[in-house]
Each structure stands twice: as C-alpha cells, then as structure tokens.
N, C-alpha and C positions, 0 to 999 in steps of 0.2 A: 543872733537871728540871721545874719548878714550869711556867715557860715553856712546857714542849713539854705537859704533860696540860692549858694551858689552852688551847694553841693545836690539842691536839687533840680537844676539848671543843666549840671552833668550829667546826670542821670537820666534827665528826659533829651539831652544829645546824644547821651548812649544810646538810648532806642531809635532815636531817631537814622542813626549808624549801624547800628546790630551791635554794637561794640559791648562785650559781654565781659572788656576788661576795665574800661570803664566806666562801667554801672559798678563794677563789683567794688572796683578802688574808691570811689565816691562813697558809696553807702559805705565801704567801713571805716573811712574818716571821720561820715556821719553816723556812728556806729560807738565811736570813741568816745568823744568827747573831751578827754580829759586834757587836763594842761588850757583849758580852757576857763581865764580866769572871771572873766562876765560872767558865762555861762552858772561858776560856784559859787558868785554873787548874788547872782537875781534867784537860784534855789536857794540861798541860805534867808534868803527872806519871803521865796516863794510859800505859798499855805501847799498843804500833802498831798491834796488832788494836782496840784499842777508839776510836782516831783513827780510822782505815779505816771504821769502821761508821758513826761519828759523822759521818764527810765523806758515807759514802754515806745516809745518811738524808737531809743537807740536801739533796743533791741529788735525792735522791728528791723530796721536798717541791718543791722548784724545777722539777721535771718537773709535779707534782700542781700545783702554781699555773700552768702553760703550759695542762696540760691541760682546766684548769677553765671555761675561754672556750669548748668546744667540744665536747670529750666526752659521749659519753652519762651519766645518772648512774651509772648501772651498770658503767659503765668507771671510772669515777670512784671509786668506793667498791669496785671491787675491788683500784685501785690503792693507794688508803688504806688498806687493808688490808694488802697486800703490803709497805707501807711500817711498818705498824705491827711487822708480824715483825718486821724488823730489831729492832727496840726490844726487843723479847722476847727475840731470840736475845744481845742484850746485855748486857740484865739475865740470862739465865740463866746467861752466860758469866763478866762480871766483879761483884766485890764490892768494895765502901769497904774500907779497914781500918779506919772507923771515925774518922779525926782529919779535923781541919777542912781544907777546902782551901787 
C-alpha cells in the first residue's frame, strides 16, 4: 500500500510540474507490480473481487504511463482520477482482519 500512495504522490507532483516523464515513470512502476512480495501475499489470500480490482488498477496505471507521452494534461489527470476510484471503491469494499500477511 505504501508503494501505491508514494507512487501516487508522484504522479500528482508530476501534474503539478507538467512533468510528463514522471507521471509516466511512476504509473509504470505502479503498473508492474511484480517482485512485489506483500503485494503476492495479501492476493494469495485476498477473495476474486479484490484480485479483479487490484489487476484492473495495474492496468489502469499501465494505460496512464502509455498515455503520459501524449495526452493532454487534462486527459491525464482525469484518467488518474478515474483510476484513483478504483482504490476507493476497494478500500470501501474489503477490510484486513487485522493479522499479518
């Protein structure tokens, strides 16, 4: 989780810059995922819906780093936006129970 608020942290200083190389570098970090060993822990005991979301955010982000080369900013930052729901509608949906991953 740590990962995704500093990589989305980036990405709202990119706009805040114009910087069209680091929105793009961020979101495909946040794009990746992998090698990311939490991350294959808390999915390998997450329930489907919350894999589903977690797949479609990266690829959101993987769309926002394509689109970063070329889009307006304003296309840009509505997509990041659009993308940040997802995170919301996640968080409002699943809960830890609290033990370690």
């Amino acid at each position: 989780m740590l990962a995704f608020l500093q990589g989305a942290e980036s990405i709202s200083y990119g706009f805040a810059e114009q910087d069209r190389a680091l929105i793009g570098e961020a979101a495909r970090e946040l794009s990746r995922g992998a090698g990311d060993p939490l991350g294959a822990s808390i999915r390998a005991k997450a329930p489907e819906g919350f894999v589903s979301l977690s797949r479609g955010l990266r690829s959101d982000f993987g769309e926002l780093a394509a689109l970063s080369e070329t889009a307006e900013f304003s296309d840009l930052q509505l997509r990041f936006s659009t993308t940040m729901g997802r995170c919301v509608a996640c968080h409002g949906t699943y809960r830890s129970d609290g033990s370690a991953p």
